[in-house]
C-alpha positions in Angstrom: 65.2 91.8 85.1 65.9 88.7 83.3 69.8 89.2 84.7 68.8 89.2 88.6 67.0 86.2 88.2 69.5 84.5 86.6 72.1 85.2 89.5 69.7 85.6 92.6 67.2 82.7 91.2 65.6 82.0 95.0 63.7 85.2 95.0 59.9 85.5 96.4 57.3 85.8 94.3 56.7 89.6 95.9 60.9 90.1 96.0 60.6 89.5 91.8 57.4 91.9 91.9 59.9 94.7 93.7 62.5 94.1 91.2 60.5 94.4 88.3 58.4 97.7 89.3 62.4 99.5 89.8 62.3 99.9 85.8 58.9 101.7 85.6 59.5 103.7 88.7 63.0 104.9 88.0 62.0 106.0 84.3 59.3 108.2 85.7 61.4 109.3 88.2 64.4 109.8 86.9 62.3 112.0 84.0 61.6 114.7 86.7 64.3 114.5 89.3 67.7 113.3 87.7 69.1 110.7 90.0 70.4 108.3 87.3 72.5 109.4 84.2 70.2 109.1 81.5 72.3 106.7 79.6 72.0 104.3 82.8 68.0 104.3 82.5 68.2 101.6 79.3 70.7 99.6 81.7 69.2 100.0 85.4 69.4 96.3 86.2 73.0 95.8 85.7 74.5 99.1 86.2 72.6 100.1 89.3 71.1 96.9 90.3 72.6 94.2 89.6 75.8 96.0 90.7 74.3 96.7 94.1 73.8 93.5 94.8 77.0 92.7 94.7 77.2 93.1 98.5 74.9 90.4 98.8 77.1 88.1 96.8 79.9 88.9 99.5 77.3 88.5 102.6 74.5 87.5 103.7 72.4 90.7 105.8 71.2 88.1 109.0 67.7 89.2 110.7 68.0 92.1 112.7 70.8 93.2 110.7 71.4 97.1 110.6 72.5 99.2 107.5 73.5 102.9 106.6 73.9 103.5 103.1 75.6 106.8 102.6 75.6 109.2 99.9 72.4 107.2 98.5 71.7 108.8 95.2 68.7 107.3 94.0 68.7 104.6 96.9 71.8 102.1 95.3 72.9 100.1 97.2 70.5 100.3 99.6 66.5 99.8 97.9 67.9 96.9 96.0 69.5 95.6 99.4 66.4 96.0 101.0 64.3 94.1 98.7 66.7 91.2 98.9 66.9 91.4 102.4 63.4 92.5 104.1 64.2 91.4 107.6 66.9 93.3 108.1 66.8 97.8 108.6 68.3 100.6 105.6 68.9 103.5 106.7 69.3 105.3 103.9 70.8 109.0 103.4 72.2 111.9 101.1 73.2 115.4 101.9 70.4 116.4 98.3 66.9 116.5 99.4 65.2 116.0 96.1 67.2 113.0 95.4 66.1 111.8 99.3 62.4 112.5 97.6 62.9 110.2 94.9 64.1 107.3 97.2 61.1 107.6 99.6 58.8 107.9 96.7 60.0 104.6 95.4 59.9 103.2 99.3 56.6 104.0 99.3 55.5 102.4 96.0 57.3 99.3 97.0 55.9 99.4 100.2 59.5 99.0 101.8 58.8 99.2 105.7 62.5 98.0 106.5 63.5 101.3 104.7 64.3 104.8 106.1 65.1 107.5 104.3 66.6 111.1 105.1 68.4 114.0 104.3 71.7 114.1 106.0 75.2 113.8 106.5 77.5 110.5 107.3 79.3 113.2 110.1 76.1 113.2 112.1 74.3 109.9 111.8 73.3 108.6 115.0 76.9 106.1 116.8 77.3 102.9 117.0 74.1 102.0 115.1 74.9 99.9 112.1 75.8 96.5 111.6 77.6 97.7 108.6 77.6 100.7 106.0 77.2 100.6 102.4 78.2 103.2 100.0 79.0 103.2 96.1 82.1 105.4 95.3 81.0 108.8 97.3 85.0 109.6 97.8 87.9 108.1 99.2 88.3 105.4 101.0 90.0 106.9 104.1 88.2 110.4 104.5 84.7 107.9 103.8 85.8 105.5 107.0 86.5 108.6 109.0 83.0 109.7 108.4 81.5 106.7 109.4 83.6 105.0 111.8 81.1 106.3 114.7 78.1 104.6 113.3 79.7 101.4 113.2 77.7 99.4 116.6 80.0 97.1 118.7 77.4 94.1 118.5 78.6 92.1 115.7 77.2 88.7 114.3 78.2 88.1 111.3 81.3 86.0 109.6 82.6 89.2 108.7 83.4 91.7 111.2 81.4 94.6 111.4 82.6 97.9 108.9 82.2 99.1 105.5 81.3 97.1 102.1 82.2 99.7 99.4 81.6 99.2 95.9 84.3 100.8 94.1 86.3 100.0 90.4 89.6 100.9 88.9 92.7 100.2 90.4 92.4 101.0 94.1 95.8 99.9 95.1 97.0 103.6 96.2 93.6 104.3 97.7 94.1 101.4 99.8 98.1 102.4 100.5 96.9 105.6 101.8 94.2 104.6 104.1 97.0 102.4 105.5 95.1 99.9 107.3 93.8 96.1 106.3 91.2 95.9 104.1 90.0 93.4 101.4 88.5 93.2 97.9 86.2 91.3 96.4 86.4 91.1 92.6 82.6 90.9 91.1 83.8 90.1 88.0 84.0 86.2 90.3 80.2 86.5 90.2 78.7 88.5 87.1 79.4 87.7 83.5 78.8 90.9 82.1 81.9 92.7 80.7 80.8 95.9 83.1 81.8 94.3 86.1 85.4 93.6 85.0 87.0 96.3 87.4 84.2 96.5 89.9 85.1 95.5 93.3 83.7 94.9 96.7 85.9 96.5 99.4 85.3 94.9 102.7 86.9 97.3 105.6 86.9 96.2 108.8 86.0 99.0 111.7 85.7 99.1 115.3 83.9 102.3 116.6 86.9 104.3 118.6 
């Protein structure tokens, strides 16, 4: 905990309450339905996170803001994301249902109401409904935008345009080649310390909902 507070220090009194009851609510949790590799557990605030909020270090959600976080997991990106950001709407989904039960358990004991949480596929989310989506590493970058570029809405409001903000690590310079169109990265080794973070990227890609 001590690590979020060192790198997002403006947090609310009840934003540092939500971030601190993640630790007890994962471990019990994660005990019954595995969501998190059991090794993670001992490191949830930097590995899971910490890590997730590395979106917000590359933008800031505005009010009203709308976000699909696909292939969820145990709700990374998208819980932390939603603590950070509590005026703006997670949608959050994953083709497993017991790993859905775990996030909306943990929704509900945060007492999240900008959160939504269901079982389903990226292929039939509702269109043009999200500001952006958010994802950590579910496959390729090119099959991933194909899935998504229909949720993507036309009403953007933000310095960057509206698309994807993938969280991905290694060297992703054929991954990029092959989806073949502009994308950027942001290195989150430029804001976190910790040696984990040395290969962890931000990939910002652009989309406009054809």
């Amino acid at each position: 905990m001590d690590k979020i507070l060192h790198y997002f220090p403006s947090l609310t009194d009840r934003q540092r309450e939500q971030f601190v009851q993640l630790e007890e609510l994962y471990s019990f949790w994660n005990a019954q339905i595995n969501v998190i590799s059991r090794k993670d557990i001992d490191t949830l605030y930097e590995r899971h996170v910490l890590h997730s909020l590395g979106i917000a270090k590359v933008i800031q959600f505005k009010p009203g803001t709308t976000v699909l976080d696909v292939g969820t997991g145990g709700g990374f990106p998208g819980i932390p994301l939603a603590i950070l950001f509590p005026q703006s709407q997670f949608h959050l989904i994953d083709s497993i249902g017991k790993k859905i039960k775990v996030v909306q358990e943990v929704v509900n004991a945060l007492q999240l109401t900008n959160v939504v949480a269901d079982k389903a596929r990226a292929e039939y989310v509702e269109s043009a409904a999200y500001e952006f989506v958010v994802s950590r590493a579910v496959t390729r970058l090119a099959p991933f935008a194909g899935w998504v570029r229909h949720g993507i809405s036309p009403n953007s409001f933000h310095d960057l345009r509206n698309g994807i903000l993938y969280l991905k690590g290694g060297d992703l310079a054929e991954e990029i080649k092959e989806y073949g169109k502009k994308v950027k990265t942001f290195d989150l080794s430029d804001y976190f310390e910790e040696d984990f973070f040395e290969t962890k990227k931000v990939v910002y890609v652009p989309l406009q909902n054809k």
